[in-house]
KOLLUM-21050 format. One record per residue: residue number from 1; x, y, z of N, C-alpha, C in turn; residue in one letter. Coordinates in nm, 4 decimals. Layout:
BEGIN
NUM | X | Y | Z | X | Y | Z | X | Y | Z | a
...
***
This chain:
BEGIN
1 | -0.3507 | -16.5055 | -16.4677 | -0.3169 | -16.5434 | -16.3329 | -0.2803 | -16.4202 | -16.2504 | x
2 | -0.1834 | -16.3214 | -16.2871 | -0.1321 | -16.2143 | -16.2607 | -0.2675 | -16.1349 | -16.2095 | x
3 | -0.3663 | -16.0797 | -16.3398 | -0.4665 | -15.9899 | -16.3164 | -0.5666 | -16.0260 | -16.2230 | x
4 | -0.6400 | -16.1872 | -16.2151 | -0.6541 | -16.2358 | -16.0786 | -0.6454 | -16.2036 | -16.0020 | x
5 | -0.4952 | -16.2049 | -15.9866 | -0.4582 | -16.2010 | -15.8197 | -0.4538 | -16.0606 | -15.7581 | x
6 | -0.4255 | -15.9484 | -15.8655 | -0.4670 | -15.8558 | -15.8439 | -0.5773 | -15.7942 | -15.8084 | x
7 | -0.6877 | -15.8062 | -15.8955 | -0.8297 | -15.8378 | -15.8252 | -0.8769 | -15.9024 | -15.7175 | x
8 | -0.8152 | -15.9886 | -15.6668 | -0.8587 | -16.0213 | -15.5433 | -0.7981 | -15.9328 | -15.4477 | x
9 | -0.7030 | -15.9018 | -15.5040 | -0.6303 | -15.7985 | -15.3473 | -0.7156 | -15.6927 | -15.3901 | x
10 | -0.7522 | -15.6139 | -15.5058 | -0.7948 | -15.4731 | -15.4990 | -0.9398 | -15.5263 | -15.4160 | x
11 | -1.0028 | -15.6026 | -15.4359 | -1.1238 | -15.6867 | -15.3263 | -1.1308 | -15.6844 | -15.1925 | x
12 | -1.0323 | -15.7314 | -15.1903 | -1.0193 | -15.7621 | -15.0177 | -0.9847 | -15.5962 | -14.9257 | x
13 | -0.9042 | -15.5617 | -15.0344 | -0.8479 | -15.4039 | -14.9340 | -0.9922 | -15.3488 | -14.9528 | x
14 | -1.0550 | -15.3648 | -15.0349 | -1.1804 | -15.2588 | -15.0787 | -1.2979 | -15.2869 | -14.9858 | x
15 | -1.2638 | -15.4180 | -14.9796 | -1.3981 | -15.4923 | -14.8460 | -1.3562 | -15.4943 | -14.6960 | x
16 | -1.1899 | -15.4630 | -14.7003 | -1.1787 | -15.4415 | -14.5023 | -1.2114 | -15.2890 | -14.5070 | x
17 | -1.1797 | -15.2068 | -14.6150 | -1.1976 | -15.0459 | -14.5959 | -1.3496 | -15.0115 | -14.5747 | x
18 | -1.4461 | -15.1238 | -14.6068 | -1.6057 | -15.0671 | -14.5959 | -1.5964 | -15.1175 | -14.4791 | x
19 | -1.5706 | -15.2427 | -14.4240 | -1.5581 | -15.3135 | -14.2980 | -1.5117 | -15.1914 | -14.1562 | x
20 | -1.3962 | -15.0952 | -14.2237 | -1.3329 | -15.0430 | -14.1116 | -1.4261 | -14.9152 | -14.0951 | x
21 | -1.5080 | -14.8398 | -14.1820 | -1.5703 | -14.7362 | -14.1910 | -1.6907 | -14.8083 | -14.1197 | x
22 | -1.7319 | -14.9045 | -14.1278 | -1.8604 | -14.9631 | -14.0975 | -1.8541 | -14.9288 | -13.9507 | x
23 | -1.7114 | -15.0126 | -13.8726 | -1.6999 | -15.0609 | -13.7534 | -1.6767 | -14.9279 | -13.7013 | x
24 | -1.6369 | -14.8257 | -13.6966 | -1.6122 | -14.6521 | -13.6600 | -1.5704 | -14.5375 | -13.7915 | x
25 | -1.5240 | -14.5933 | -13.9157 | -1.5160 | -14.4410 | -13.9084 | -1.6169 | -14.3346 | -13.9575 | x
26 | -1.7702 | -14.3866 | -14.0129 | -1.8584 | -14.3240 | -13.9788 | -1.8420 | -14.2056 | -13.8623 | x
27 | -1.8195 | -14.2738 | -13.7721 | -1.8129 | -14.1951 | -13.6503 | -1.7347 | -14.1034 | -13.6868 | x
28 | -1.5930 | -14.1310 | -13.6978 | -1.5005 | -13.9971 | -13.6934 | -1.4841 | -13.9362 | -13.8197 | x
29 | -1.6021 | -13.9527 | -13.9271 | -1.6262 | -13.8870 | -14.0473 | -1.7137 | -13.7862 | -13.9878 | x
30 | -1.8184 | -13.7995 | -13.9090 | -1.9522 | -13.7164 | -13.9021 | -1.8434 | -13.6671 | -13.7857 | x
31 | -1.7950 | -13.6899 | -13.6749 | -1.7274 | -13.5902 | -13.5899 | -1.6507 | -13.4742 | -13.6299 | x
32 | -1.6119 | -13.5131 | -13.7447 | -1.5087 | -13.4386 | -13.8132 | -1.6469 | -13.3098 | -13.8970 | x
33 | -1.6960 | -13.3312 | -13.9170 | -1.8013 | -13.2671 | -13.9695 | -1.8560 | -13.1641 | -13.8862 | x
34 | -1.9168 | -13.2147 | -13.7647 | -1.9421 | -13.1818 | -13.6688 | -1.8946 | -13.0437 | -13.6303 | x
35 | -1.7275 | -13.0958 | -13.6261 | -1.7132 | -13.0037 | -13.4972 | -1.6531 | -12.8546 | -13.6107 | x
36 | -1.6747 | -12.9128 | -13.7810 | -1.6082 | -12.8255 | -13.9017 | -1.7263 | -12.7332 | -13.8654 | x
37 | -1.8748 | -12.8064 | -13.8838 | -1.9936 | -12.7093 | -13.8508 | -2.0244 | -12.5899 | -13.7335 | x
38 | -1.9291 | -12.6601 | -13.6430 | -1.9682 | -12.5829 | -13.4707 | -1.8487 | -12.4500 | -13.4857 | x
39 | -1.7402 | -12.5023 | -13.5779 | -1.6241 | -12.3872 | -13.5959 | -1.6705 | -12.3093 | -13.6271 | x
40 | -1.7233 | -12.3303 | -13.7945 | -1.7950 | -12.2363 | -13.8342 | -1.9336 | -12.1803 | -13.8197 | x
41 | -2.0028 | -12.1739 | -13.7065 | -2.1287 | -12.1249 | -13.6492 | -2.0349 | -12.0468 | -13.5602 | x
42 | -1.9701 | -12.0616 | -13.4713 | -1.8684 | -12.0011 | -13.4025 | -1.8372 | -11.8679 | -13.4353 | x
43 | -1.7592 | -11.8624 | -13.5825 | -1.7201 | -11.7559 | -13.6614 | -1.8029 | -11.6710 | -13.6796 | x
44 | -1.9252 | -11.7247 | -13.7056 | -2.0333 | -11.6458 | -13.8124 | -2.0939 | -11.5455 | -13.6059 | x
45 | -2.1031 | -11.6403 | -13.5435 | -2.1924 | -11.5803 | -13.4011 | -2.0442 | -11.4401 | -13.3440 | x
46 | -1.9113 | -11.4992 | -13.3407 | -1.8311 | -11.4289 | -13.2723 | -1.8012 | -11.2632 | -13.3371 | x
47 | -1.8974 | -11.2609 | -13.5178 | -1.8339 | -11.1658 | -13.5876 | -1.9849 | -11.0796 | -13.6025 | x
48 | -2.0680 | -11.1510 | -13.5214 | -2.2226 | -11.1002 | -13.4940 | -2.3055 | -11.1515 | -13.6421 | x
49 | -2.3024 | -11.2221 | -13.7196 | -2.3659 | -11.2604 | -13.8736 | -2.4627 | -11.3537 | -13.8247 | x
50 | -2.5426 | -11.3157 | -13.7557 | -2.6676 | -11.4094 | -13.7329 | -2.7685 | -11.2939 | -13.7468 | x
51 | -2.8936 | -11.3787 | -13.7486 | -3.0460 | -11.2839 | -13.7262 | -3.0927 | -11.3037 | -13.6119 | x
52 | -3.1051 | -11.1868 | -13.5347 | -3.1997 | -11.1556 | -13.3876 | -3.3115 | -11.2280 | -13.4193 | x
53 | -3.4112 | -11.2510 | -13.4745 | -3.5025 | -11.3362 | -13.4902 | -3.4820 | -11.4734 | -13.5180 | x
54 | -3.3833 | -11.5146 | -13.4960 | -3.4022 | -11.6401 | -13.5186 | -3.3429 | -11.7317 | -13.3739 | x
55 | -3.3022 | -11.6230 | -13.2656 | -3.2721 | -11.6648 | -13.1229 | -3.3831 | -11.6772 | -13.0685 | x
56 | -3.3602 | -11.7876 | -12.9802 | -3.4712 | -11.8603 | -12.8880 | -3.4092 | -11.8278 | -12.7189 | x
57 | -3.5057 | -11.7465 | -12.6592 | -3.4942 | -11.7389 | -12.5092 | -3.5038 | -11.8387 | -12.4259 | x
58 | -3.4109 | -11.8447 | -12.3354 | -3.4411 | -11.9388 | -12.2109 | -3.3927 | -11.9285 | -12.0725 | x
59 | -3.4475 | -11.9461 | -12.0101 | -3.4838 | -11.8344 | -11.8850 | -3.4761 | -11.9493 | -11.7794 | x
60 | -3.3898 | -11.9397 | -11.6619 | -3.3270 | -12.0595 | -11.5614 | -3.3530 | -11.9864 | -11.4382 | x
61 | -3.4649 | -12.0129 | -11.3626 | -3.4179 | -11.9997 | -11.1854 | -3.3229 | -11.9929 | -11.1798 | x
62 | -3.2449 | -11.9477 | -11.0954 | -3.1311 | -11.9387 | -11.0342 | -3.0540 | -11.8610 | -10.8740 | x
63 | -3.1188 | -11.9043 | -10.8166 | -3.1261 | -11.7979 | -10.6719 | -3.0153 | -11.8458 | -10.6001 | x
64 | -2.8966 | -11.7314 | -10.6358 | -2.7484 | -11.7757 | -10.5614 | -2.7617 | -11.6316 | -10.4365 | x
65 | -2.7158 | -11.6661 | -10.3675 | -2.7221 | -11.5789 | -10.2718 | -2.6557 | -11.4520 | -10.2563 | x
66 | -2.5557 | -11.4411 | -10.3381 | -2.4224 | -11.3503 | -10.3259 | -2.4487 | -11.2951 | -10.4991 | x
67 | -2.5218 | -11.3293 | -10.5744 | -2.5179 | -11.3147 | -10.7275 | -2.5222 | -11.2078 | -10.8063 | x
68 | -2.4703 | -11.1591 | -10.8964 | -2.4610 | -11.0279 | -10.9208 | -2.5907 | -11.0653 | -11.0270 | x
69 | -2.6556 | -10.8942 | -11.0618 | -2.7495 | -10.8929 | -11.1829 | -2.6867 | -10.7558 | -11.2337 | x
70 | -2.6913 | -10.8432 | -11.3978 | -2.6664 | -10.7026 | -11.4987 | -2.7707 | -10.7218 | -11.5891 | x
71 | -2.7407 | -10.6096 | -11.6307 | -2.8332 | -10.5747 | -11.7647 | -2.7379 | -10.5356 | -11.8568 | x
72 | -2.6471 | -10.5993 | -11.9159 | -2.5728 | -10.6839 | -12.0172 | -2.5655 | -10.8086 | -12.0465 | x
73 | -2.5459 | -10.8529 | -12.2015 | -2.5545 | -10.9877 | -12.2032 | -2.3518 | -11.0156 | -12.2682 | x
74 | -2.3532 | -11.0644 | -12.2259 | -2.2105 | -11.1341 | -12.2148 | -2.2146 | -11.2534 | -12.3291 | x
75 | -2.1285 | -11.2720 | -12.3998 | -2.1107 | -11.3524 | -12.4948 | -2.0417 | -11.5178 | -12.4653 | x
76 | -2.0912 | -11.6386 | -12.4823 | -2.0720 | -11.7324 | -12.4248 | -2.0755 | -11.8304 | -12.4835 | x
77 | -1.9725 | -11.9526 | -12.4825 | -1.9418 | -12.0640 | -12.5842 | -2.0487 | -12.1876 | -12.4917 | x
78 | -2.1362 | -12.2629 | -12.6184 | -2.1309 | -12.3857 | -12.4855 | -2.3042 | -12.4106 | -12.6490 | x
79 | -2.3385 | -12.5415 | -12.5669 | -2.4713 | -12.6115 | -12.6603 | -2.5193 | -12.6977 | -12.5830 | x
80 | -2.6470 | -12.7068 | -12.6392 | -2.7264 | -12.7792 | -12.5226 | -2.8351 | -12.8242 | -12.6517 | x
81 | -2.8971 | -12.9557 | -12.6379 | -2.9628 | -13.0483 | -12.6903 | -3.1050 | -13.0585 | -12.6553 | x
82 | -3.2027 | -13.0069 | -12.6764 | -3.3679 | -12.9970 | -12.6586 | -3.4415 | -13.0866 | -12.7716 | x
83 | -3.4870 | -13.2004 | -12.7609 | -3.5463 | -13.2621 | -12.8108 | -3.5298 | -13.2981 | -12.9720 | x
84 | -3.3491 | -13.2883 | -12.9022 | -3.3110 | -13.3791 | -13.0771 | -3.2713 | -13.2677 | -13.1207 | x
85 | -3.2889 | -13.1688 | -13.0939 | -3.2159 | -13.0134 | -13.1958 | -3.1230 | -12.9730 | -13.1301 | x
86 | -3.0377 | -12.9493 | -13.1611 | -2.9036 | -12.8990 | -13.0960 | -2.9007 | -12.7175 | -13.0982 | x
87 | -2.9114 | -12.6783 | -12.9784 | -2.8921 | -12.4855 | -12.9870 | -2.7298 | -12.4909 | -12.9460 | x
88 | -2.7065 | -12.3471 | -12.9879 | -2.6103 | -12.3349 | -12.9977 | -2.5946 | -12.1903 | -12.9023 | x
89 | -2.5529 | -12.1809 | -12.7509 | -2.5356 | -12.0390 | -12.7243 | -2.4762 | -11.9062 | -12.7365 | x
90 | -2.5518 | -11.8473 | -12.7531 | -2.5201 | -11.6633 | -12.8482 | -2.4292 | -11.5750 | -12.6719 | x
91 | -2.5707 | -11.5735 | -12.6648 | -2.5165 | -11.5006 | -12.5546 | -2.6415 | -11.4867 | -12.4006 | x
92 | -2.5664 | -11.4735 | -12.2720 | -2.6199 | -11.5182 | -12.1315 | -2.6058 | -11.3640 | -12.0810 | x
93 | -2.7034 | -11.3813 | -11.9369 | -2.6239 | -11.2173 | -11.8261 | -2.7660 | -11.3253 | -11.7065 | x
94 | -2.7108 | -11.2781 | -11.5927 | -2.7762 | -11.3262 | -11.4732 | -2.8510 | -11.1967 | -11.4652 | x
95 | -2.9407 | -11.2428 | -11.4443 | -3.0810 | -11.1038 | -11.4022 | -3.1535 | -11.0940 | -11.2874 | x
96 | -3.1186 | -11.0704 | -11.1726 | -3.2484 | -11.0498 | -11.0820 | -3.2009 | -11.2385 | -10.9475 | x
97 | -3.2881 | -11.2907 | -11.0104 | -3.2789 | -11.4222 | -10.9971 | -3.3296 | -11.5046 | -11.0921 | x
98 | -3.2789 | -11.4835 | -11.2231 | -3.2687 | -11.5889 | -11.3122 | -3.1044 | -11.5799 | -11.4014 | x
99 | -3.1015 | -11.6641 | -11.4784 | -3.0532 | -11.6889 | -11.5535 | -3.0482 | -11.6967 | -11.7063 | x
100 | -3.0831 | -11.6031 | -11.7929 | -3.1408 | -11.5793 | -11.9519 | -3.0329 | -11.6333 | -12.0253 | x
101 | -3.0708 | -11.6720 | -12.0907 | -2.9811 | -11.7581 | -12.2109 | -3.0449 | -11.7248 | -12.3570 | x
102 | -2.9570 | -11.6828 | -12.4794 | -2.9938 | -11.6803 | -12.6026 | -2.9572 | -11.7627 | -12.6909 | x
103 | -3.0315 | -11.8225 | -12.7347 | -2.9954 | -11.9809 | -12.7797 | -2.9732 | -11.9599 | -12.9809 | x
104 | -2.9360 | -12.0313 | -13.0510 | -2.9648 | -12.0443 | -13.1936 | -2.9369 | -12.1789 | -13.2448 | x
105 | -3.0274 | -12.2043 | -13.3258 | -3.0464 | -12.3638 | -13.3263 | -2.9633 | -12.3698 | -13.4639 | x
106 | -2.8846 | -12.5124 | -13.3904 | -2.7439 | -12.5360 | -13.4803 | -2.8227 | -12.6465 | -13.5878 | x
107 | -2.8309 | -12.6276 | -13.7139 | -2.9122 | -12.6950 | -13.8018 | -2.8427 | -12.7742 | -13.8937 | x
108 | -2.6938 | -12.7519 | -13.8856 | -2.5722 | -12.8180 | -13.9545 | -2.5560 | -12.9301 | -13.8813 | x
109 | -2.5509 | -12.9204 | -13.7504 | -2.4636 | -13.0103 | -13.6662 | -2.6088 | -13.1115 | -13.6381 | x
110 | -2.7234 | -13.0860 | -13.6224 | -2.8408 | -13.1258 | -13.5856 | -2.8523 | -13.2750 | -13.7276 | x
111 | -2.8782 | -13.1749 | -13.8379 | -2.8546 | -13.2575 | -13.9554 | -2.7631 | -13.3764 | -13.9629 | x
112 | -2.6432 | -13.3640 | -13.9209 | -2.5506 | -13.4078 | -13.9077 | -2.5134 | -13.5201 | -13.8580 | x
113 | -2.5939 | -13.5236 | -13.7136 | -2.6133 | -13.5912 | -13.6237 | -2.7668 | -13.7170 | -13.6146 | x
114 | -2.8499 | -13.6247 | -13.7005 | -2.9632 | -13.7305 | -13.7441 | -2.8815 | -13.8218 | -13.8446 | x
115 | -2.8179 | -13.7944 | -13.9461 | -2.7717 | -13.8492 | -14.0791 | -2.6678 | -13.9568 | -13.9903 | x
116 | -2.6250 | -13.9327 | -13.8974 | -2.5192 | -14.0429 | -13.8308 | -2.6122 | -14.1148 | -13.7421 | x
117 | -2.7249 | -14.0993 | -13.7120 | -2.7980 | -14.2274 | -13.6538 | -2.8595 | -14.2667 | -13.7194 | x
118 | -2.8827 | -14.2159 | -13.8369 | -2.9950 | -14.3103 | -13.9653 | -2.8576 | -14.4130 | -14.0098 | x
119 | -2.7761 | -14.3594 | -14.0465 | -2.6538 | -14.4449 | -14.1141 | -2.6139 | -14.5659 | -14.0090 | x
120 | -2.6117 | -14.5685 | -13.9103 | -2.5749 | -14.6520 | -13.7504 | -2.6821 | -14.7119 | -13.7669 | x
121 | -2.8413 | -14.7042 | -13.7697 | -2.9908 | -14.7760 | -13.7526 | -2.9689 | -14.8579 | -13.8721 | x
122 | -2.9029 | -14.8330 | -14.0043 | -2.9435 | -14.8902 | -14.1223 | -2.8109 | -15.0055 | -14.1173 | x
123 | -2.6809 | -14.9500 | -14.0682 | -2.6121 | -15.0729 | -14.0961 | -2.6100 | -15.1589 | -13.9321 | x
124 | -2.6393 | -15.1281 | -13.8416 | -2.6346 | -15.2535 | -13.7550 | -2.7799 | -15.3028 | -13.7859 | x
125 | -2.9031 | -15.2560 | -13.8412 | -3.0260 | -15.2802 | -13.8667 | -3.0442 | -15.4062 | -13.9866 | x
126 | -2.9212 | -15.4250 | -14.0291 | -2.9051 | -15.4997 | -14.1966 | -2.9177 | -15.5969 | -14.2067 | x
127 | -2.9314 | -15.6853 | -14.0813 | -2.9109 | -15.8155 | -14.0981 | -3.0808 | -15.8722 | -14.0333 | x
128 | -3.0891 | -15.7988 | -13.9252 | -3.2392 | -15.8074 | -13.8576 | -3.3605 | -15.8017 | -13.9948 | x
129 | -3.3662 | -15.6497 | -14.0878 | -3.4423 | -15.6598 | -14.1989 | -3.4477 | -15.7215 | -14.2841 | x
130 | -3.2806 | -15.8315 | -14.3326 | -3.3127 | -15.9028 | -14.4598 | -3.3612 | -16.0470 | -14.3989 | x
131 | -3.3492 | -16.0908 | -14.2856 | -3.3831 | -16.1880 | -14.1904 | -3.5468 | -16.2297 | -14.1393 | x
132 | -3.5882 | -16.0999 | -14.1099 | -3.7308 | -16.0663 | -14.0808 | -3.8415 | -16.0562 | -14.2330 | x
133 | -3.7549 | -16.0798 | -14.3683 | -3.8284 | -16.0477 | -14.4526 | -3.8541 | -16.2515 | -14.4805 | x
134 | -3.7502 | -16.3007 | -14.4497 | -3.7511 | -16.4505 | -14.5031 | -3.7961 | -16.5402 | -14.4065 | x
135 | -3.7794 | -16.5519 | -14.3046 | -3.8285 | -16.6340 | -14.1924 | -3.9358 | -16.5858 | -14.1255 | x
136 | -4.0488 | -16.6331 | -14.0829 | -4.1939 | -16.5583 | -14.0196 | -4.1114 | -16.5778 | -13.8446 | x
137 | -4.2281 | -16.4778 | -13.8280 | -4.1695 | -16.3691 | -13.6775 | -4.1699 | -16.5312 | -13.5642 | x
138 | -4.0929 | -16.4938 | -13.5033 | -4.1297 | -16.6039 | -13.3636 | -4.2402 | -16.5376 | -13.2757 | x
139 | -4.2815 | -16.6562 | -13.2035 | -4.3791 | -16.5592 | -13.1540 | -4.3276 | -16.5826 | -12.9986 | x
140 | -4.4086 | -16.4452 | -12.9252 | -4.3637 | -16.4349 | -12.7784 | -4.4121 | -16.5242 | -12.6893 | x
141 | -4.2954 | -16.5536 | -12.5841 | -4.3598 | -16.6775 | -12.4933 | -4.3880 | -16.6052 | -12.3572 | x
142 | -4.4402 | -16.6072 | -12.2855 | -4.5349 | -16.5398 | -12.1931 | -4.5436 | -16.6448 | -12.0995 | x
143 | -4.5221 | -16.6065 | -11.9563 | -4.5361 | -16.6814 | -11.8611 | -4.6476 | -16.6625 | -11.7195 | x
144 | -4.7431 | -16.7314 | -11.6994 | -4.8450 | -16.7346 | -11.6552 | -4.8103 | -16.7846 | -11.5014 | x
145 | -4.8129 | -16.6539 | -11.3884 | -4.7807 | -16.7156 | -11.2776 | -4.9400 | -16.7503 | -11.1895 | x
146 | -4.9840 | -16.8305 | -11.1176 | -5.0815 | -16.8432 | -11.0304 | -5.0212 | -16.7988 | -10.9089 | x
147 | -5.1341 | -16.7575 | -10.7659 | -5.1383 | -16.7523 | -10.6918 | -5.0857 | -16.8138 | -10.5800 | x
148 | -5.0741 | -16.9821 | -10.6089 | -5.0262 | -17.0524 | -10.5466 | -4.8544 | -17.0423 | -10.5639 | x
149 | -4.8376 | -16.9550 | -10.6391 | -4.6783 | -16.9543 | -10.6716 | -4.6113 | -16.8763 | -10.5636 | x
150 | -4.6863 | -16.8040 | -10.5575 | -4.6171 | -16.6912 | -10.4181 | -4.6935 | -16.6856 | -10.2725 | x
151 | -4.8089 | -16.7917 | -10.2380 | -4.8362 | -16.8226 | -10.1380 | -4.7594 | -16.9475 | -10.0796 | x
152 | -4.8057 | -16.9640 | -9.9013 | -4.7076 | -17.0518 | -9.8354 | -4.8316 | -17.1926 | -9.8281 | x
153 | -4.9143 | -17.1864 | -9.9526 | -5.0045 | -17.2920 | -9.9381 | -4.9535 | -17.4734 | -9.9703 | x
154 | -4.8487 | -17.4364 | -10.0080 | -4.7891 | -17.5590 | -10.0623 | -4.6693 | -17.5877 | -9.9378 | x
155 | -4.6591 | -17.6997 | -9.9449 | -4.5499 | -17.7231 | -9.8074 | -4.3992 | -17.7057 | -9.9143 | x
156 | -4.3203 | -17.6133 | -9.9037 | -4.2219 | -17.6183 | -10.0084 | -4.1267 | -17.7030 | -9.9173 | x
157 | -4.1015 | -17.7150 | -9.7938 | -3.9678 | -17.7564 | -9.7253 | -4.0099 | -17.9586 | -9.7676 | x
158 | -4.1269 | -17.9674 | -9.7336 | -4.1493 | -18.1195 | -9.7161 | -4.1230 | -18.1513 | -9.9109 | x
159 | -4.1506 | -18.1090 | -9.9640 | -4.1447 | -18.0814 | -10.1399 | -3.9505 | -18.1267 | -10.1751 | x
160 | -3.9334 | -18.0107 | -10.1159 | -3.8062 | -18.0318 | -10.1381 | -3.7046 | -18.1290 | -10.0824 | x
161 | -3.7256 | -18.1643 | -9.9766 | -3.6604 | -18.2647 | -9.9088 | -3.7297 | -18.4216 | -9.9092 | x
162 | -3.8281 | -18.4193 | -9.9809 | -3.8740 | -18.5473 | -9.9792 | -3.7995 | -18.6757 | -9.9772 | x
163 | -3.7074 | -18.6262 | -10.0674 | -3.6459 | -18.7813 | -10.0924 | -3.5053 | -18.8001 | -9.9384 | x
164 | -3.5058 | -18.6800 | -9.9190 | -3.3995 | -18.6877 | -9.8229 | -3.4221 | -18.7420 | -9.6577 | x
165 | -3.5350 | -18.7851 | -9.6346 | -3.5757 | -18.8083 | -9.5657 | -3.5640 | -18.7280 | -9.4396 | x
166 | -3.6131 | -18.5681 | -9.4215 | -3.6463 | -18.4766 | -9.3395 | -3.8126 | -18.4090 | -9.3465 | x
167 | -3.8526 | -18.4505 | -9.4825 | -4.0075 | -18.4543 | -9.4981 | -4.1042 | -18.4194 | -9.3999 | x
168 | -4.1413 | -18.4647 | -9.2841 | -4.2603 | -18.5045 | -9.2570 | -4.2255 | -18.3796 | -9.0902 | x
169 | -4.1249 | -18.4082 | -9.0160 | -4.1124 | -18.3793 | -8.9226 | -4.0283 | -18.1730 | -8.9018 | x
170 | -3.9543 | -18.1848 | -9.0382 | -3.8566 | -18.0296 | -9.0095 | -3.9671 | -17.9270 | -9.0847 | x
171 | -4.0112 | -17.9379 | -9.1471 | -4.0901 | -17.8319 | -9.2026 | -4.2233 | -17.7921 | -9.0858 | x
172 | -4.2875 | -17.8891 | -9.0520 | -4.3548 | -17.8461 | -8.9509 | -4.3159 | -17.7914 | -8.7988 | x
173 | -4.2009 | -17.8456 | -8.7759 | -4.1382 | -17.8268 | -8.6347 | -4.0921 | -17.6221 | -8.6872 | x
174 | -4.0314 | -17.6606 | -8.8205 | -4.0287 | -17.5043 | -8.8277 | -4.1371 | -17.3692 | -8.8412 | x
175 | -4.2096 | -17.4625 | -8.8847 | -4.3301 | -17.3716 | -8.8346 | -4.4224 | -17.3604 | -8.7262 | x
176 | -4.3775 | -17.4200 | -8.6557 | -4.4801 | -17.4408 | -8.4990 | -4.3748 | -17.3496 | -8.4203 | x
177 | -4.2210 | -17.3714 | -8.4388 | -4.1587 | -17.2881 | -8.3871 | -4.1831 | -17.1440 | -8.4069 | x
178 | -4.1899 | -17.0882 | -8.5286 | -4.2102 | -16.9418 | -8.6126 | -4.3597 | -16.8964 | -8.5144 | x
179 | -4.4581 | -17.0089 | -8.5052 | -4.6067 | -16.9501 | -8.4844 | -4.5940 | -16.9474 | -8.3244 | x
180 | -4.5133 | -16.9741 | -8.2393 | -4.5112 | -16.9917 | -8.1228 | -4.4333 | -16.8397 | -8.0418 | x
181 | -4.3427 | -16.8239 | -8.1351 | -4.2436 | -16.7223 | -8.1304 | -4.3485 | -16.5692 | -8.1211 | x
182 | -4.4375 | -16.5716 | -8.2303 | -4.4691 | -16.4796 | -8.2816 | -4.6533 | -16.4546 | -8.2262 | x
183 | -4.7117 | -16.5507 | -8.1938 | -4.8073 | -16.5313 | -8.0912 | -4.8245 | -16.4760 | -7.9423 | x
184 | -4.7108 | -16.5062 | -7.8850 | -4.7391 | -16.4299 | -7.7235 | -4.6689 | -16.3216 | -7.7496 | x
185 | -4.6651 | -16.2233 | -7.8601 | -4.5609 | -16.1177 | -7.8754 | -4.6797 | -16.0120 | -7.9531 | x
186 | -4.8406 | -16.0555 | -7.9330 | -4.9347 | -15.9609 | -7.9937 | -4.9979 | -15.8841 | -7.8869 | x
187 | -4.9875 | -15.7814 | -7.9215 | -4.9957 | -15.6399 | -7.7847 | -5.1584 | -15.5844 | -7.8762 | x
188 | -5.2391 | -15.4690 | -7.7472 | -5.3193 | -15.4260 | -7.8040 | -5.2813 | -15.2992 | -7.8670 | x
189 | -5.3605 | -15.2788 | -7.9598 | -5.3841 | -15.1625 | -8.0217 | -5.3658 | -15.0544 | -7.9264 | x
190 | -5.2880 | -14.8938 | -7.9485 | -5.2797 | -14.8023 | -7.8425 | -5.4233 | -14.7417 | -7.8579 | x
191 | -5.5092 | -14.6942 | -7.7150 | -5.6159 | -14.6598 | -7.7470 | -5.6077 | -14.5053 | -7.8092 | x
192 | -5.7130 | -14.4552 | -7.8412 | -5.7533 | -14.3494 | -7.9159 | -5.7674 | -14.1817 | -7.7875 | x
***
């Protein structure tokens, strides 16, 4: 009875703790990762331990009016995201009228960040795939508008009021009014 009941509690704590990782702390596991990775890229860039070949140029218009240009590059914190890869900036200097940037692609944090949306796709994804394997697909319902749907060929006012007995006389009076309004108000064309 004792060992039971124990087992059910070591159960239950064991199933809200996947529950609570499920619901965020994924998240603040891989953040924590993250930002361990960006520290240390940090270290390794601030103490110069990278390879010149492995920086990627990028080169920004930039036409400020008052702007200084050097020919030094200045060392600079900051990252920017190009098609799913995360760079990481080395070092910048304003030139002329651009803006050069030396980029190095952060492959920790990149990794990192794929592995936390595969993990996010697979568990909110869990219920859709074991679902979609047992029940056949629904199929799409599609709605077929005609012409007459968005023309004024149908009397909609007499339609709608039929039973109310305004039918026969307000829908037309409103349109004899509209066509009356809008006929002695046609001018010619300005000539050429």
């Amino acid at each position: 009875m004792l060992f039971s009941h124990i087992v059910k509690r070591i159960a239950s704590i064991l199933l809200l703790g996947i529950l609570a990782f499920n619901w965020g702390g994924y998240r603040l596991l891989t953040d924590y990762f993250e930002s361990k990775a960006d520290s240390q890229l940090q270290a390794n860039l601030d103490n110069n331990q990278y390879n010149p070949q492995d920086l990627i140029r990028i080169k920004v218009p930039a036409s400020l009016p008052y702007g200084s240009s050097s020919e030094k590059f200045d060392r600079v914190q900051g990252s920017i995201e190009i098609n799913g890869i995360s760079y990481t900036y080395v070092k910048r200097r304003f030139y002329q009228d651009s803006l050069e940037l030396y980029c190095i692609p952060n492959t920790a944090r990149t990794s990192i960040q794929n592995a936390r949306n595969e993990f996010a796709k697979l568990a909110n994804d869990f219920v859709n795939s074991t679902s979609s394997k047992k029940a056949p697909s629904h199929q799409s319902h599609s709605v077929k508008y005609s012409v007459q749907d968005f023309t004024d060929d149908h009397d909609f006012f007499s339609w709608q009021f039929r039973n109310s007995g305004l039918s026969g006389t307000w829908g037309t009076m409103l349109n004899a009014d509209m066509k009356s309004a809008y006929l002695g108000r046609i001018d010619k064309p300005p000539q050429a």
